[in-house]
C-alpha positions in Angstrom: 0.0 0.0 0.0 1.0 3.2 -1.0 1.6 6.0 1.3 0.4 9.8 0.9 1.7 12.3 2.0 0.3 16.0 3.0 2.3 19.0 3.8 1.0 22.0 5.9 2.2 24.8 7.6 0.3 25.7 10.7 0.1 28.7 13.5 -0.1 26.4 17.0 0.5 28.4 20.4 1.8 25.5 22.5 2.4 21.5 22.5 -1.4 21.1 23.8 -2.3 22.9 20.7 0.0 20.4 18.3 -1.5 17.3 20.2 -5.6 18.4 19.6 -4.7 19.6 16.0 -3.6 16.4 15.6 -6.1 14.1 17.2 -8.6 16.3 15.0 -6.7 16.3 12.0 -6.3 12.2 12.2 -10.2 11.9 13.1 -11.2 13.7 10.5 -9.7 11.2 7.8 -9.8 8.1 10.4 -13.3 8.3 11.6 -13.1 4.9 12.8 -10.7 6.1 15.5 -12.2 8.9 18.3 -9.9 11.3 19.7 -9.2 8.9 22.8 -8.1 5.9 21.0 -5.8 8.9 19.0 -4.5 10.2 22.1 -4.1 6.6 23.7 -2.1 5.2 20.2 0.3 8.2 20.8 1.0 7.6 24.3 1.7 4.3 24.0 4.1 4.4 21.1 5.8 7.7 23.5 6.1 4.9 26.1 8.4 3.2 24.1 11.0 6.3 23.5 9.6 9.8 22.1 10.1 10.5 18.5 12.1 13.7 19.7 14.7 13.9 16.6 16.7 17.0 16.9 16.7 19.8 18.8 13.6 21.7 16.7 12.1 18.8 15.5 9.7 15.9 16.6 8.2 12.3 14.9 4.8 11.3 16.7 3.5 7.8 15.6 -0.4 7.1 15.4 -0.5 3.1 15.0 -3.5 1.4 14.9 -5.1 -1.4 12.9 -8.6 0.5 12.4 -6.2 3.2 9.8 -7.3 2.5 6.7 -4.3 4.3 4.5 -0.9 4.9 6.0 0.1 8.3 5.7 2.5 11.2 6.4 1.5 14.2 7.4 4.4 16.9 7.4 4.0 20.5 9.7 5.7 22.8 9.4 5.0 25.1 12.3 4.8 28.9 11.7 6.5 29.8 15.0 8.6 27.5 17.4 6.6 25.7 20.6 7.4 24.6 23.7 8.3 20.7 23.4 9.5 19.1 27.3 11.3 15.7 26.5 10.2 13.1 29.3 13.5 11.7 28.3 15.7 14.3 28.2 14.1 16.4 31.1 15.1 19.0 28.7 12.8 21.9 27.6 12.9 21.9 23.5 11.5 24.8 21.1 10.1 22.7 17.7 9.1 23.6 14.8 8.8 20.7 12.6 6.5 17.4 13.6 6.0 14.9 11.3 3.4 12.5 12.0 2.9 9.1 11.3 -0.4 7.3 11.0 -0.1 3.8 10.0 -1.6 0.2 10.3 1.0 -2.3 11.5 -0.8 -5.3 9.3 -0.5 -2.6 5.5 3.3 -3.4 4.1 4.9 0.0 3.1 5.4 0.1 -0.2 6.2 3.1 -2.7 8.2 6.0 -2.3 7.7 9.0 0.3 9.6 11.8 0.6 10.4 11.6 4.5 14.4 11.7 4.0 14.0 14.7 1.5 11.5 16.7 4.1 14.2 15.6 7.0 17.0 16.6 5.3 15.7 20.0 3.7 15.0 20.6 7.3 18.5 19.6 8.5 17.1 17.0 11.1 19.5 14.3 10.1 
């Protein structure tokens, strides 16, 4: 299964701002999944080591087998937020999240542009 791909640049005021944008953002095109079972699929995956890549820039994974398409959704935030890394104990100011929605059981097949978007972005 292919995955797509959407790019958006977005005014957010703070990290509880990024994490409702993206529950409703993911609801919207997973209706299947409520904001709960969002929130609950991110903490989970966080439980396992935060997708905290650089300094300015942060990966949050949505996995659950009720997505019907894998996608990527790329934001590119309009001004830097406050990010607190659990792991780091380390207050961080992002300003790129990418977010990954996908169903472990879908194969990833196709091309993305994830290393072109992490690079143009200097995160790796």
């Amino acid at each position: 299964m292919n995955i797509k791909e959407k790019y958006l640049s977005v005014q957010l005021k703070d990290s509880e701002d990024l994490y409702h944008y993206i529950t409703c953002f993911v609801n919207n095109i997973e209706s299947s999944l409520s904001k709960k079972e969002i929130l609950k699929d991110i903490r989970k995956r966080d439980e396992m080591g935060e997708g905290l890549i650089s300094s300015n820039g942060l990966i949050i994974h949505i996995i659950d087998t009720k997505i019907s398409q894998n996608r990527i959704l790329y934001l590119s935030l309009k001004e830097k937020i406050e990010y607190f890394s659990k792991q780091e104990k380390h207050m961080f100011y992002i300003d790129t999240v990418i977010v990954l929605i996908i169903n472990p059981n879908y194969s990833i097949t196709g091309s993305n542009h994830l290393k072109k978007f992490l690079n143009d972005k200097h995160l790796i």
